[in-house]
N, C-alpha and C positions, 0 to 999 in steps of 0.2 A: 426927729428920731434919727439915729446913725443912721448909715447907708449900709452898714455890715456888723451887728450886733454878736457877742459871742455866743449866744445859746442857739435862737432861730434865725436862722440865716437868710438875708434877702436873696443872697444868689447863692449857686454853689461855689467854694473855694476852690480855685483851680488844683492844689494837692488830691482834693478827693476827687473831683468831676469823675475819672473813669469807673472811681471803685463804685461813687455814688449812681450812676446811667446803669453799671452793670446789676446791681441789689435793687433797681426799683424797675428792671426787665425781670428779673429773678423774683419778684414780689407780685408783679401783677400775673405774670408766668404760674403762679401758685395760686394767688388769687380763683382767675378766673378756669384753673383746673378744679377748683374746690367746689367752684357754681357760688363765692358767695361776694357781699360786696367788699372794698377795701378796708368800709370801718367793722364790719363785722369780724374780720379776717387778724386786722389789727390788734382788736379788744382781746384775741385768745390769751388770757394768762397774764393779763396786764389789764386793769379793768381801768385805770385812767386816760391807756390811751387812747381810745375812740376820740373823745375830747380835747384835745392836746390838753391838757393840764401843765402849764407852764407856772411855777409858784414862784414868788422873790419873799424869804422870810428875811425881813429886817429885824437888825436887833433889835432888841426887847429896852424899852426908857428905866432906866434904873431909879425909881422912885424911893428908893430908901435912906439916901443920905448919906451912904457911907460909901465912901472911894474903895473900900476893899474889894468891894461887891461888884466894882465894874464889871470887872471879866465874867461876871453871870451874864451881861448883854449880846456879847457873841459869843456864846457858851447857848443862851436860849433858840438862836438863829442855828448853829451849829446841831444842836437833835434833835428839832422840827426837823430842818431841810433831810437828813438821815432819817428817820422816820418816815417822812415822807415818800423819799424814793424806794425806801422797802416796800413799799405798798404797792408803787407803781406808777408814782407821779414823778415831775419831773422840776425839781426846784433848783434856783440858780447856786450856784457856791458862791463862795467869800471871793471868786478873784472874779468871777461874773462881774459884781456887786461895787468892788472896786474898781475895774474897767470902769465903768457906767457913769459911777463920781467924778472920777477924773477926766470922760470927755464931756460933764456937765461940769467942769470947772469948782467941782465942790470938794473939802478936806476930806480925809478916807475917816476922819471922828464925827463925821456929820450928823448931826438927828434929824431926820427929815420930818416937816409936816405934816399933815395931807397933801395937799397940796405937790408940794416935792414928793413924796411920795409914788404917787401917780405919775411923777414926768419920770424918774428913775425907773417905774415899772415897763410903761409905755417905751422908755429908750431899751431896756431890755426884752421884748416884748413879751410881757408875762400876762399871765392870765387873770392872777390872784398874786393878793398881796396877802402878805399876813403880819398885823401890826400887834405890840404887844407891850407888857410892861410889869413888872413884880416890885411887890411893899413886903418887907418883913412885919411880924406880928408874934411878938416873943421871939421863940422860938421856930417859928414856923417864916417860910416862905411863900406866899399867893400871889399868883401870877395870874392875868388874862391876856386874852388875846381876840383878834378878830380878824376876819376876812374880810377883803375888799376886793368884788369884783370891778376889775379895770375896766371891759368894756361896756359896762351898765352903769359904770361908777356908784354904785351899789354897798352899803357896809354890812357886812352879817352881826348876828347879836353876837355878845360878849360870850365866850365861853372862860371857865377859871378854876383852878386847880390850887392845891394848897397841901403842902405837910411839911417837914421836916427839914430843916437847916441841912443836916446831913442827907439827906433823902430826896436832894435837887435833882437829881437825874428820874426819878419816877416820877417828880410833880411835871418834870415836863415832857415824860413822856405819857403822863395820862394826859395834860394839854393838848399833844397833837393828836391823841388819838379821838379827843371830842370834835378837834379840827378836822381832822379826816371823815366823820361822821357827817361833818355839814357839806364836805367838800364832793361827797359820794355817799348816801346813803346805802348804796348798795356792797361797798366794802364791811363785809361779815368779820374781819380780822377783830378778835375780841380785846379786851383794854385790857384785860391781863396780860395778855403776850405784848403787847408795848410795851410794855413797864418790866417785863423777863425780858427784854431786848436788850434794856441798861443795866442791867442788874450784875453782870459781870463787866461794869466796866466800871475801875477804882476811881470815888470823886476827888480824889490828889494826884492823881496820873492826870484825870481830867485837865483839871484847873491849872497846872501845867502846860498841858495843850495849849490850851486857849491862850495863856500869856505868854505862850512863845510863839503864838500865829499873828499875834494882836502887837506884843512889844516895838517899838519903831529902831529898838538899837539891836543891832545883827547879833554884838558877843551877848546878849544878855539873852536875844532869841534862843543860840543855841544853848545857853545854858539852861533854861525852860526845857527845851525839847527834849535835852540828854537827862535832866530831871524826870521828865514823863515817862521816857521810853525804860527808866531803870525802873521808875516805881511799877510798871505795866509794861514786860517786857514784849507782849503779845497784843501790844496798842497801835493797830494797823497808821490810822490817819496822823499819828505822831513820828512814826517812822517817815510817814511820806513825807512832811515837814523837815523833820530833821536833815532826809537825805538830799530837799531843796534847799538848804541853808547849805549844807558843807560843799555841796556842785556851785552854787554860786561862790564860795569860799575858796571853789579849787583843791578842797579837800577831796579830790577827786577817787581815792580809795577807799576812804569810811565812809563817803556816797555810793558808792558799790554796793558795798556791807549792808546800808541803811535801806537802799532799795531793794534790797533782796530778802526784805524780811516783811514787803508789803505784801498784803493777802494780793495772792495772782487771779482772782476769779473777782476783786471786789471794783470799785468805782475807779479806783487809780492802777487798778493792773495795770494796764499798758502803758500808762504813762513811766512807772517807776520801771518798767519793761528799759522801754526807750532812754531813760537816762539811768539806767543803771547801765547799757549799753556804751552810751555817749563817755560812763565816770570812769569803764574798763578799756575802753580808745585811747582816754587821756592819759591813762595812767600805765598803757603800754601791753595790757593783758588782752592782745587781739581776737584769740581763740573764745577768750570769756566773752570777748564784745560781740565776734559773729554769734556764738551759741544765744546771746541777750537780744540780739535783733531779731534773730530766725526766730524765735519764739514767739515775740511780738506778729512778724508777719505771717505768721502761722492763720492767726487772726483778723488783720488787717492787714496784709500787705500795703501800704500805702509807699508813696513813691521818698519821703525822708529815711521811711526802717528799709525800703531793701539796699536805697542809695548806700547809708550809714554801713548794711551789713558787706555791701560790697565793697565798701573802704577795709574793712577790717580783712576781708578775706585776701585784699591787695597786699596789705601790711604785712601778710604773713608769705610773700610774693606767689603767692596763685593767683589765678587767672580769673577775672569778677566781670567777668566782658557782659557775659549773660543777665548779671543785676543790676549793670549800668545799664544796661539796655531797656532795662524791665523798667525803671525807675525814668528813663527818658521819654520813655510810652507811655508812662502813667499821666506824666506832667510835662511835656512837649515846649512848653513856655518859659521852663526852667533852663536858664543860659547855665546854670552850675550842671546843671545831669549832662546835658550835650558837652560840655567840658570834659568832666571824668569817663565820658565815653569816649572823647577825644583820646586823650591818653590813655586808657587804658588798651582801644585798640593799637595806637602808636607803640604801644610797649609788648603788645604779642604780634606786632608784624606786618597789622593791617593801616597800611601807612596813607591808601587815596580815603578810603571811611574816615578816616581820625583826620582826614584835613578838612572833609565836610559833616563832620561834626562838630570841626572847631570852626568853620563858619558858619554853623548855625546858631554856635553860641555865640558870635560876634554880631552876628543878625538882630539876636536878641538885647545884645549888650556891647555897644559899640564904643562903649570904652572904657572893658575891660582891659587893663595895661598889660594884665599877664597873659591873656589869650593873645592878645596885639601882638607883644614881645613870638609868644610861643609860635603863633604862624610863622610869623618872619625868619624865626630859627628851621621852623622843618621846608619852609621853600628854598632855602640853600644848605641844605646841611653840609654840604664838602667844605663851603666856607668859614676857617679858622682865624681869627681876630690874632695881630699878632703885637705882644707886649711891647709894650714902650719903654721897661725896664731890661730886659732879657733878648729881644727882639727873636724868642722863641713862637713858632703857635703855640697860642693855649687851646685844649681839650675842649669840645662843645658842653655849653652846661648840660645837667642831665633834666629829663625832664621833668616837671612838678609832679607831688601827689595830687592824688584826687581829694577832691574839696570835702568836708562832714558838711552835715547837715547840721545844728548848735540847738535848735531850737526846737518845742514842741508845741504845735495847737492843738489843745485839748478839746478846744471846741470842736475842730473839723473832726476828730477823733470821734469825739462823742457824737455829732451827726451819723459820720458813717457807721457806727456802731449800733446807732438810733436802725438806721439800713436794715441792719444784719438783724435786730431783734425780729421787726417786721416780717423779713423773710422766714424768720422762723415761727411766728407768730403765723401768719399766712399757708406755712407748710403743715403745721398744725391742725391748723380751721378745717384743713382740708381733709382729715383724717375721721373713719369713723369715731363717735363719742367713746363706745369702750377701749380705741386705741389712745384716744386724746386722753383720755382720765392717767392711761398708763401710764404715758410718759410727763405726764407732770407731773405724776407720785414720785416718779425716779428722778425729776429733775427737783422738788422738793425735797426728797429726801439728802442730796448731796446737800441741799440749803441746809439744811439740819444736822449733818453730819458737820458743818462746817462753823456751827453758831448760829447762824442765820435764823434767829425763831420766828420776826416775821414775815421774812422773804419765804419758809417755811411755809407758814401757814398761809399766807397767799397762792400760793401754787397748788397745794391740798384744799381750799376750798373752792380753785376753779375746777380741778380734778372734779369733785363732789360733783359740781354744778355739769360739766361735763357728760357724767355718768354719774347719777345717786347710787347705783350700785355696786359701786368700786369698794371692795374691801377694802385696798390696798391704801384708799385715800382715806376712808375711815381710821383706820389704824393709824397713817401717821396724825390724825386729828389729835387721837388720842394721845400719841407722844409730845406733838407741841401742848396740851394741853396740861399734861403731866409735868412739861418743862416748867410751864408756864403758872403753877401750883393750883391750879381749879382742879381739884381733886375727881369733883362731881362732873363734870363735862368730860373729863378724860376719861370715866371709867364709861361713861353713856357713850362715847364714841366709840372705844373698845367692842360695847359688846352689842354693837350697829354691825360692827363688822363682822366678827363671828358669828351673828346673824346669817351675814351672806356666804361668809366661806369661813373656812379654819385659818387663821393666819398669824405667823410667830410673834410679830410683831404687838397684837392685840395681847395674845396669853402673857407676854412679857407685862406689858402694863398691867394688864388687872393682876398677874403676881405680885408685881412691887408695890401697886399699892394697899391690896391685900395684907402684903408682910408688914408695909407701915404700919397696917388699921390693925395687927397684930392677929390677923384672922391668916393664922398658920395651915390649917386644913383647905382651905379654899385655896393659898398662894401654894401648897404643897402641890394639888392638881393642876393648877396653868401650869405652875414651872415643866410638871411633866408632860400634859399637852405639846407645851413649844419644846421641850429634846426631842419628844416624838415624831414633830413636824421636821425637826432639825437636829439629829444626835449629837453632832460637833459643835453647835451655837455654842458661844462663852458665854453670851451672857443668860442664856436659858443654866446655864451650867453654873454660874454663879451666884443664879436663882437658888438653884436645888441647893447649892451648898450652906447662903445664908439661910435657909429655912428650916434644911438641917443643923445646922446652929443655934438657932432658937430652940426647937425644937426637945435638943439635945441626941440627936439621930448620928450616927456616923454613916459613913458608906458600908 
């Protein structure tokens, strides 16, 4: 097994260690003001993670015979593991997957056995494996799939899904949802809302993706990706692609562009944070880079984003003493932070600090040529080197910038991030149940407002469980479910809720689907219900107005 895996980490990473010490003081701090244990505390609002649920979906064996069809193999891999983490689990990605290969010495086109299988899970320490495979049939595509518990070495039964050539994205998103089923029976997210998950995402934008994450030659990657992202110009995980192809490219301005168009609340927010930052350093736009970093560590302060933010705010010659500093603190062992603290105090004045910071970075890194160099310049500064040509002094050099940061670990990211849910999760626990329901209606609600239908409906049915008697949770049941076209479950959850209380949200649904079912009289009343709860509502307003439309009613 590695000694340092990128998902579960055997040690902490020295970039996070302070953020990480500080969030799990912050975590038990909450904890045990709640009165409850960690894994109870944990599970708030995330129902896989009491368990760590660590998944690795491997691609899917392409049993059909035709080479076109490849790219459905990590295409299958690709909305399992998406799926998944809407839910609450925690499955590895594509660069997980291919780290893993490469320090098992295997190609990144590998198809692993059982066997292999198991040491790839084991080297990344996952929990569950999910193996799988699809045969076309006419028309139709049928896939299955199964789990494999690692530490029981264990295979669960076959599950298998099947429909429509063009209708790949719902066969496997009812796939993972039967997956999910075995994986947690206690997960209520219903198979309709899987399958409304994919439903706005184009299967030619798709398939694009896939073969420009998958392609081994760069121009033909980005050609794939800029394919994608026109066909689906609101195709998050293609942007994030794209804008790693043009940053390694050095196309470091339409990597800016590219990263700024990834959803900031999704899986890759920060990372596309961070090097859209990195693409507006390179490319000269410093003001754009600090405003890209501070956002980041708004977040995660980690010791790369404030170092990074304080280069840029150098570049624009103000004074970054104070996130040199921060950034030196965070990571103490970093010979480059003690550096740019070096100089930057040397450049506003504080001349003995910035010589013992420049020997701390020599401490650390004893040979460094440029810090070497740079001592030996400031312990004689009066001394001027005089030309062999001119037999003038020459001017002492000035001194260097301070060093960027180039790189991102997403891992560490996504640990300390892992941190930060906990704490929230934990601060939660600690709340009474009808405070808990509240704010996970409002924190599902934003999921909804944003696409999100099962990150949605995950958060309203811990809500429910929370407090059954949450209107508010009820109501948005109804709306995922309304999204999600089960007619009959949305309107049952609807009028669950106007049970408990009057609420806009509810009257909105049974209106619309009322006007659907053409039952005009009934959607006439909700619509006015929800003005009355809400005179200004649009969309109660835009109730009344399609209904007076049918209708034939004017105002």
């Amino acid at each position: 097994m590695l000694s340092n895996p990128p998902f579960r980490f055997s040690r902490a990473r020295r970039v996070v260690s302070g953020a990480i010490v500080a969030l799990s003081i912050a975590l038990f701090a909450c904890v045990y003001a709640g009165g409850q244990s960690p894994s109870e505390s944990a599970s708030a609002g995330t129902p896989a993670a009491d368990r760590g649920r660590i998944l690795l979906v491997l691609p899917f064996d392409n049993r059909t015979g035709q080479p076109s069809l490849e790219w459905v193999r990590e295409a299958a891999a690709e909305l399992l593991s998406s799926r998944f983490r809407s839910v609450g689990f925690a499955p590895m990605n594509r660069a997980d997957r291919m780290y893993a290969l490469d320090h098992l010495g295997l190609p990144q086109g590998f198809q692993p056995s059982r066997a292999s299988s198991l040491k790839l899970a084991q080297t990344l320490d996952a929990d569950q494996i999910v193996v799988g495979s699809f045969i076309t049939d006419g028309n139709n595509i049928v896939a299955d799939a199964r789990l494999v518990d690692v530490p029981h070495l264990r295979m669960g039964e076959a599950v298998t899904a099947r429909g429509d050539m063009h209708d790949i994205i719902s066969v496997f998103d009812s796939l993972a949802w039967k997956l999910t089923r075995q994986l947690d029976p206690r997960i209520s997210v219903a198979e309709e809302t899987f399958i409304a998950a994919g439903k706005n995402i184009r299967i030619d934008a798709f398939e694009q993706y896939i073969r420009g994450i998958t392609e081994p030659d760069q121009i033909e990657r980005l050609k794939h990706l800029q394919s994608s992202v026109k066909l689906s110009s609101d195709f998050s995980p293609a942007w994030m692609a794209l804008g790693r192809e043009q940053y390694n490219g050095q196309q470091f301005e339409q990597a800016a562009d590219a990263f700024s168009r990834v959803d900031k609340n999704g899986i890759d927010g920060l990372e596309a944070g961070y090097y859209r930052g990195l693409s507006l350093l390179f490319s000269g736009n410093y003001a754009g880079a600090e405003k890209a970093f501070a956002e980041v560590a708004k977040i995660l302060a980690l010791a790369e984003v404030v170092n990074n933010e304080g280069v840029a705010v150098s570049r624009q010659a103000h004074d970054a003493t104070v996130l040199f500093v921060q950034a030196a603190a965070d990571d103490p062992n970093s010979a480059d932070y003690h550096f740019n603290l070096a100089v930057s105090l040397r450049r506003h004045g504080q001349a003995t600090p910035a010589m013992n910071e420049l020997a701390q970075c020599l401490k650390l890194r004893p040979n460094d040529t440029e810090a070497v160099a740079l001592q030996a310049a400031w312990r004689q500064p009066t001394l001027r080197p005089v030309s062999q040509t001119t037999g003038t002094t020459a001017e002492p050099a000035p001194d260097p910038l301070e060093r960027i940061v180039r790189t991102f670990d997403a891992a560490a990211f996504r640990q300390a991030a892992q941190m930060l849910d906990q704490v929230d999760a934990a601060k939660l626990a600690a709340l009474p149940p009808a405070e808990q329901a509240q704010k996970l209606a409002v924190q599902a609600k934003g999921s909804l407002d944003r696409g999100l239908i099962l990150e949605a409906e995950r958060l309203y049915q811990s809500a429910v469980s929370a407090d059954p008697n949450s209107a508010e949770a009820h109501a948005g049941l109804a709306m995922v479910r309304e999204r999600a076209g089960a007619v009959d479950a949305a309107r049952r959850e609807a009028e669950k809720a106007l049970q408990l209380k009057p609420t806009i949200d509810a009257y909105l649904v049974l209106g619309r689907l009322d006007l659907d079912a053409n039952r005009l009289s009934e959607a006439g009343n909700e619509a006015a219900a929800a003005l009355k709860l809400e005179p200004a509502n649009a969309f109660a307003t835009d109730l009344v107005r399609k209904v007076q439309a049918k209708t034939g009613q004017t105002k």
